[in-house]
C-alpha positions as CSV (number, residue, x, y, z in Angstrom):
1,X,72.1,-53.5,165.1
2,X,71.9,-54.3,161.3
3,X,69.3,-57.4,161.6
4,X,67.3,-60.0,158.7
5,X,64.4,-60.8,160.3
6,X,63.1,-64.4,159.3
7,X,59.2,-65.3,159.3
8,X,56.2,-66.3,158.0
9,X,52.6,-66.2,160.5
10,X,50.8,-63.8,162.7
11,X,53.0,-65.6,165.9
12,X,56.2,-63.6,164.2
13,X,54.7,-60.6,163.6
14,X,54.8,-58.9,166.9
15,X,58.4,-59.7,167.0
16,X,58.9,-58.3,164.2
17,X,57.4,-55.0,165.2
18,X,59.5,-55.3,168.5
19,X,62.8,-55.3,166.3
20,X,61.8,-52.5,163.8
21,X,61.2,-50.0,167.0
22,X,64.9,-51.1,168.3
23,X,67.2,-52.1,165.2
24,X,67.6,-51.1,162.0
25,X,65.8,-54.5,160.0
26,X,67.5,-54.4,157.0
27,X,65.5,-57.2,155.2
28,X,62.9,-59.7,155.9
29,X,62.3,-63.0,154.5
30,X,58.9,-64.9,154.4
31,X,57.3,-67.3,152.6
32,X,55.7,-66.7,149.6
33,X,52.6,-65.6,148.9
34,X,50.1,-68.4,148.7
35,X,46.6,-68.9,147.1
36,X,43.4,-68.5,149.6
37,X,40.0,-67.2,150.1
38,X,37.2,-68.4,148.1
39,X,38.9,-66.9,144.9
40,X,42.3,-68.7,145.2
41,X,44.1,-65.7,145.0
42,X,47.7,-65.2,145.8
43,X,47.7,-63.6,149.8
44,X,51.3,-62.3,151.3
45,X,51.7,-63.5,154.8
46,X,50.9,-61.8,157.7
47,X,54.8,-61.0,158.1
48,X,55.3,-59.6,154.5
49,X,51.5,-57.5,155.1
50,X,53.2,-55.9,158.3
51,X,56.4,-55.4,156.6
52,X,55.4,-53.5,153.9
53,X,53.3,-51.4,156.0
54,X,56.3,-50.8,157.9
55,X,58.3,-49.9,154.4
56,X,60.9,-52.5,155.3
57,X,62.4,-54.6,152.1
58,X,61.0,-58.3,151.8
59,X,62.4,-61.2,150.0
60,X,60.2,-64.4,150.0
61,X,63.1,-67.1,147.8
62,X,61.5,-70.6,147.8
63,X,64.9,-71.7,148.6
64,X,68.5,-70.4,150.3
65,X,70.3,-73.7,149.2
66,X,71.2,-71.6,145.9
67,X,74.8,-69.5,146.0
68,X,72.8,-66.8,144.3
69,X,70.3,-66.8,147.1
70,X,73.1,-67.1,150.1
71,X,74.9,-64.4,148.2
72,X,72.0,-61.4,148.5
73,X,71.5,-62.2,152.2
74,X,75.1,-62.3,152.9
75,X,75.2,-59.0,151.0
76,X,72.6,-57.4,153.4
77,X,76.1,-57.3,155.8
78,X,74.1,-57.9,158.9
79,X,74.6,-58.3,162.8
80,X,72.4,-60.8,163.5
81,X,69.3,-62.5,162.4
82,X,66.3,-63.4,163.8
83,X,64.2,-66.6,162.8
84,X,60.4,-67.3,164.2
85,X,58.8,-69.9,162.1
86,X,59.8,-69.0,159.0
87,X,59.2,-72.2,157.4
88,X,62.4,-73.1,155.8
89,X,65.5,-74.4,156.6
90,X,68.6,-72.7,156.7
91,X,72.1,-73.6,155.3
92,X,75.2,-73.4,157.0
93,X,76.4,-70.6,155.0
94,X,73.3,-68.6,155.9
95,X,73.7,-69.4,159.6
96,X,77.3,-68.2,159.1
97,X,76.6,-65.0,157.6
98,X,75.4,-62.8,159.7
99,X,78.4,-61.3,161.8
100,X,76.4,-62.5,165.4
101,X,75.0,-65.5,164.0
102,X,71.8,-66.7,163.7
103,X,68.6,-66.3,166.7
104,X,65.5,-68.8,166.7
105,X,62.6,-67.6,169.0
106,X,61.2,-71.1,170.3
107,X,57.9,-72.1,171.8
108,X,59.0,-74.4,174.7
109,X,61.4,-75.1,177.2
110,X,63.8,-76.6,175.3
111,X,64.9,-79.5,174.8
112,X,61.6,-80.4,175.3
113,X,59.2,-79.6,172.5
114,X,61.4,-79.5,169.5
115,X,59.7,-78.9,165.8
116,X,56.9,-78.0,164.1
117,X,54.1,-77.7,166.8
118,X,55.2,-77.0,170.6
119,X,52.3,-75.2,171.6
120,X,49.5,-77.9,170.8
121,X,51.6,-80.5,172.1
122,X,52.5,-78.6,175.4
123,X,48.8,-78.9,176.1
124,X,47.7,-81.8,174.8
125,X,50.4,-83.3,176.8
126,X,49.1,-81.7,179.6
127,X,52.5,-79.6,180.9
128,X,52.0,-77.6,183.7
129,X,54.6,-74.6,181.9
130,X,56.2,-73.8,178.9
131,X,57.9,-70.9,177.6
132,X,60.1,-69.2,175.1
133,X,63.8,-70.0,174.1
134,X,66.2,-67.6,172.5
135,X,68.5,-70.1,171.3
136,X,71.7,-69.8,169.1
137,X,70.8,-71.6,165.5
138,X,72.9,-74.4,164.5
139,X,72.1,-77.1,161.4
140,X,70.4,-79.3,164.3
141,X,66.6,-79.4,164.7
142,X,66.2,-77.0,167.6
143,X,69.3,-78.1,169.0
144,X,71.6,-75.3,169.3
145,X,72.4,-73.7,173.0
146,X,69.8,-71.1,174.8
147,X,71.1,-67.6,175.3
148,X,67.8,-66.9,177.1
149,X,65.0,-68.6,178.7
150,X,61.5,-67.8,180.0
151,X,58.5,-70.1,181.6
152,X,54.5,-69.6,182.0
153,X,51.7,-71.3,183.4
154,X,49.6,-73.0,180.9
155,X,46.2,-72.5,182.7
156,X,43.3,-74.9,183.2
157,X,41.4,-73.8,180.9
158,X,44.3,-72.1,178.4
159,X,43.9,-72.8,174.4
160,X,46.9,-73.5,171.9
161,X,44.6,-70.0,170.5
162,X,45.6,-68.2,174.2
163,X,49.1,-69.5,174.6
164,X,49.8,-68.7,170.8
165,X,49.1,-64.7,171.7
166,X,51.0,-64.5,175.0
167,X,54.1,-66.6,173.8
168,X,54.0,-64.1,170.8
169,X,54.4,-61.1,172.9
170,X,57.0,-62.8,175.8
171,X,59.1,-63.7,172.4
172,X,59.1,-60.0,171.4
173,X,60.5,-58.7,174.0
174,X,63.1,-61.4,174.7
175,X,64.7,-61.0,171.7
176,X,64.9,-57.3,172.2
177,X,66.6,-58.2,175.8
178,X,68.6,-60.4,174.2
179,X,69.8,-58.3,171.2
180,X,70.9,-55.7,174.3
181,X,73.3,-58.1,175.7
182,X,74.9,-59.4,172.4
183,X,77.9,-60.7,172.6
184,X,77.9,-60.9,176.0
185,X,75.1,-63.3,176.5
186,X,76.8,-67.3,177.9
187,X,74.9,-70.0,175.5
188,X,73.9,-72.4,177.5
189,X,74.0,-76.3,175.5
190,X,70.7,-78.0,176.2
191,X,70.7,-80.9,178.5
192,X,71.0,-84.5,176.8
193,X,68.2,-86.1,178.6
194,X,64.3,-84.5,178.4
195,X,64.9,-84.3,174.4
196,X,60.8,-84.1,173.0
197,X,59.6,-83.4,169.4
198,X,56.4,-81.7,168.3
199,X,55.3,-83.4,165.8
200,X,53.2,-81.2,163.0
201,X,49.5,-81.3,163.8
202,X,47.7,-84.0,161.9
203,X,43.9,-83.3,161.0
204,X,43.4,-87.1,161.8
205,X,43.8,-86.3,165.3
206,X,40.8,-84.0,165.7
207,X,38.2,-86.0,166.2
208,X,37.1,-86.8,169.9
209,X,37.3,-90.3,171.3
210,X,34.8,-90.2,174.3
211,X,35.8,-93.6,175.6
212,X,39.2,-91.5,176.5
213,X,39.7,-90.1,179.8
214,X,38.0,-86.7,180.7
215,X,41.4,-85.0,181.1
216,X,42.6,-86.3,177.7
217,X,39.4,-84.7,175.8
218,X,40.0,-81.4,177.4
219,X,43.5,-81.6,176.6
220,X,42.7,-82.5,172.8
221,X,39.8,-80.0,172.7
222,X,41.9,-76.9,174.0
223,X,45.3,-78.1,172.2
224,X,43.5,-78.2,169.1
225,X,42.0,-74.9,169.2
226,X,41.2,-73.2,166.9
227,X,43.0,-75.2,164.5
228,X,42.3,-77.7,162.8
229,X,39.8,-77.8,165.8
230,X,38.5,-81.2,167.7
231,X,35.3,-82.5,166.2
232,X,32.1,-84.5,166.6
233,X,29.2,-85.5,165.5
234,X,26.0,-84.2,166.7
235,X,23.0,-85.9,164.9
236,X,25.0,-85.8,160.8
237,X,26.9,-82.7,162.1
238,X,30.3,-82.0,162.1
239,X,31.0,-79.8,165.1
240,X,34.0,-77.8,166.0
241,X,34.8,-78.1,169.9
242,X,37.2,-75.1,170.7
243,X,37.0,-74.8,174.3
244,X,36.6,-77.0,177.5
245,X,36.7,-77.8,180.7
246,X,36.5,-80.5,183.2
247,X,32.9,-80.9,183.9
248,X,31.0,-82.9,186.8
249,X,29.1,-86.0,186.3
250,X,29.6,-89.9,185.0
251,X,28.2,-91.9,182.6
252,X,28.8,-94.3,179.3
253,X,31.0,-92.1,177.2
254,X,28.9,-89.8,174.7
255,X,26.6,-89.4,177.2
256,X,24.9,-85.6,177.0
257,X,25.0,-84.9,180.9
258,X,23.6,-82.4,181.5
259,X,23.6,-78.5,178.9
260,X,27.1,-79.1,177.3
261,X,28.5,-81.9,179.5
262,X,29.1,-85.1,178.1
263,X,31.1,-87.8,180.0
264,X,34.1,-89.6,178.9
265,X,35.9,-92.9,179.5
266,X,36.7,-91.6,183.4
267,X,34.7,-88.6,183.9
268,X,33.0,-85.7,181.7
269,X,33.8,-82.8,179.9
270,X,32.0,-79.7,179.7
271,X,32.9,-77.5,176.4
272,X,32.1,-74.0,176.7
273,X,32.6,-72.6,172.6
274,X,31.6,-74.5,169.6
275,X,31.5,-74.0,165.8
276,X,28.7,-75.4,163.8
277,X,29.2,-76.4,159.9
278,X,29.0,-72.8,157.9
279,X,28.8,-70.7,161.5
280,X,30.9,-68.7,163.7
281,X,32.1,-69.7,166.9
282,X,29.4,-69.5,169.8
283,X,29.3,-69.7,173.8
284,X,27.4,-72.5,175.5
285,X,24.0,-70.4,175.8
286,X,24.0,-69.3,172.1
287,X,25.0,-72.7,171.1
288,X,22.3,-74.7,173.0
289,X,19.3,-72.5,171.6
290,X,20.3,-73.3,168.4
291,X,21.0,-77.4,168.3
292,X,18.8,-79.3,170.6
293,X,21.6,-82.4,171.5
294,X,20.4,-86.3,171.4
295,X,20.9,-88.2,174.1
296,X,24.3,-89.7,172.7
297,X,27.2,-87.8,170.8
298,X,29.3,-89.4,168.0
């Protein structure tokens, strides 16, 4: 098939290397290039740095509400396209161009999880499963019917960091199955009732309550892994929390435990990887010989 692929981060990229080793991708659109590092200097997305490595045509237009804009994609005369967080939204005459319409690669089990940020709040509401969604795109929010579905565990101990990778790759070949059975594929129109959204990720909710439950620190620790990261204080320090687990152990919430352990509201947490101001992630034995913790955390 003749197929635009559509996105932006390192989730969309091995999708995009899925569809260039079984269709002909004609163009890709991403976002623009956008300042960072410590110089401020323009950096393409991890989807435009893979496509030109792959010699495949990009376009990054800050908009597709423009004629001329919904002209050259039209122009591109392709089968299908395939969105994975791109970032913007796309008009009805963009969904309309593409002679198979228009396929979103979700990250839930919709209808639950709709928007921005399904993986963190899979796990910080503490779901048992999620998955991925091939759904047909119309001008609804994540609304449009499923072509094809798939579930997995979220594990005890899983991070928005390890669900990120493997929803990645189950999203790559999904699409690929699901290009094979175009047209023939039934969409299926999402259930009315069980309708979540995912609400972006706000940096205000990174830092740890310990008067919370046990299971709700875990769940805020490894949903907001690696970013923007739950914090504390230890002493004046601002430290990164970026794994967990459910430790052993009571006692008033703040209290250092035992090692890494520090109970909660109900119960006690024990995080396992931590990131001190200016350092790089480290395990519980590196971290402890390091920071000596007070009796009480912040």
């Amino acid at each position: 098939m003749r197929v635009i692929f559509m996105g932006t981060p390192e989730f969309s990229v091995p999708v995009l290397d899925a569809l260039a080793a079984a269709h002909e991708v004609v163009a890709v659109y991403c976002q623009p290039p956008r300042p960072a590092g410590r110089g401020k200097k323009d950096r393409p997305s991890p989807v435009q740095a893979r496509a030109e490595a792959l010699g495949l045509p990009v376009r990054h237009p800050v908009s597709l509400k423009g004629a001329e804009a919904q002209a050259e994609f039209a122009a591109f005369k392709a089968d299908v396209a395939v969105v994975v967080a791109y970032g913007l939204i796309l008009p009805q005459a963009v969904l309309d161009a593409p002679r198979l319409g228009c396929l979103n690669i979700h990250a839930s089990l919709l209808p639950r999880w709709r928007g921005a940020a399904p993986i963190h709040r899979a796990i910080l509401a503490g779901d048992a499963e999620t998955g991925i969604c091939i759904m047909q795109m119309e001008a609804g929010l994540d609304t449009g019917p499923v072509l094809l579905h798939q579930a997995v565990t979220i594990g005890a101990e899983d991070t928005t960091a390890d669900l990120h990778d493997r929803l990645s790759a189950l999203g790559a070949g999904l699409i690929v199955r699901a290009l094979d059975g175009l047209p023939g594929l039934t969409p299926v129109p999402q259930p009315v009732t069980g309708v979540t959204y995912a609400a972006k990720i706000d940096k205000a909710e990174a830092r740890v309550d310990w008067t919370l439950p046990a299971v709700e620190v875990d769940r805020q620790i490894r949903g907001l892994s690696p970013f923007p990261g739950a914090w504390c204080l230890i002493g004046a320090e601002r430290v990164k929390l970026l794994r967990s687990r459910i430790g052993h152990g009571d006692g008033a919430p703040g209290e250092v435990l035992e090692g890494l352990t520090i109970a909660c509201g109900t119960g006690a947490v024990e995080f396992t990887l931590a990131q001190r101001e200016g350092k790089r992630p480290m395990e519980a034995a590196e971290f402890l010989r390091g920071m000596v913790l007070p009796d009480r955390l912040d």
